[in-house]
N, C-alpha and C positions, 0 to 999 in steps of 0.2 A: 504494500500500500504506500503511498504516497500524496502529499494535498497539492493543493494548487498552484505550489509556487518549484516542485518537484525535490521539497525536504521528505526524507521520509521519517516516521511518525514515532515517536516511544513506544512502543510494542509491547514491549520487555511485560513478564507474567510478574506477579508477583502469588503467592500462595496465601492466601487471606485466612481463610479458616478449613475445618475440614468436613465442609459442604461438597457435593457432588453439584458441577455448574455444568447447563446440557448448550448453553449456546453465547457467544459472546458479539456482540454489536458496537463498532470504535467509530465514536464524531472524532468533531477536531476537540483533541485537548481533553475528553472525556471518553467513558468506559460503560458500556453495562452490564450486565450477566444477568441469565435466565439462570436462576437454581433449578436441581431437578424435582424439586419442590413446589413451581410453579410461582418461585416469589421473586421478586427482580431486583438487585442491586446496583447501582452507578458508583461511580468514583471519577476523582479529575478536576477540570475547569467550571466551576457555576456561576462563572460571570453572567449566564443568559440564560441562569436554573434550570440546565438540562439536565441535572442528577433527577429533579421530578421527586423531592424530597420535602417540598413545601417550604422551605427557607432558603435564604437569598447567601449564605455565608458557607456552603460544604465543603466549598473548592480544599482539596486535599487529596491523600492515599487513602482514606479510610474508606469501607464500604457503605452508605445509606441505602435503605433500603426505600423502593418508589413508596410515596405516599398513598393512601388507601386502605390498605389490607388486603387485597384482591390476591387473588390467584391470574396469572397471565401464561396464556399459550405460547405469545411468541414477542420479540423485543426487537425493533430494528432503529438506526440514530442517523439523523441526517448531521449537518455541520454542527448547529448548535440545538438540533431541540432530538426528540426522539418519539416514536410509539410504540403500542404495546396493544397487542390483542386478547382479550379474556373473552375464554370459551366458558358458556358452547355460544358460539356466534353472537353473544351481551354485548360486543362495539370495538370501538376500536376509538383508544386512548391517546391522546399526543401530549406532549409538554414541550418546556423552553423558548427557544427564538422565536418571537412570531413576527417580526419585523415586515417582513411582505407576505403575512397570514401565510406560513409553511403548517402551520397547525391545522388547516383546513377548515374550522369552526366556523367562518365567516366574519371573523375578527382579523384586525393587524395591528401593530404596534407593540403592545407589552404583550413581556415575556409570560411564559405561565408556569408557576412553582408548581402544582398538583399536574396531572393525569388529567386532562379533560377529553369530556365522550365527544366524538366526533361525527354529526350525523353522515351515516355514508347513503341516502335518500330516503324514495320515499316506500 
């Protein structure tokens, strides 16, 4: 992997705890993981609170875990924000940068600390 300017990226694992994680999703500057638990963690950059941890200060190595309590099937992270899908088909969640509404909500502007549902029609 590489970003846009053709640096490549901190990659580097680091071993957090001794959870079984089934999938991993890298923005710029941030991290997430799907446990195989179904619970999702971030780590990294929250300048534009894509940890999705509900507070504006995470920026760090530690793990947070996404705000909610949910259970999520799948985790995917664009530059600065990310989503998350909980099954069985309940929606589909985004958080962080919404600068040119990447969150899909029909919002732009501010960033969003929580998980919000995303209508996907009608």
């Amino acid at each position: 992997c590489w970003d846009r300017h053709g640096d490549r990226p901190d990659l580097s694992f680091t071993t957090y705890d001794e959870h079984v994680y089934s999938a991993v999703t890298v923005g710029m500057g941030f991290r997430c993981f799907l446990r195989a638990d179904g619970h999702v963690f971030c780590t990294g950059d929250d300048s534009a609170q894509q940890l999705g941890d509900g507070a504006t200060d995470s920026t760090g190595t530690a793990l947070v875990e996404l705000a909610g309590g949910r259970t999520w099937r799948s985790v995917s992270a664009g530059c600065a924000h990310a989503c998350a899908h909980e099954p069985p088909a309940r929606g589909l969640y985004c958080w962080g940068r919404n600068a040119d509404g990447q969150i899909g909500n029909g919002t732009m502007g501010t960033p969003l600390t929580n998980p919000t549902l995303v209508p996907l029609g009608p």
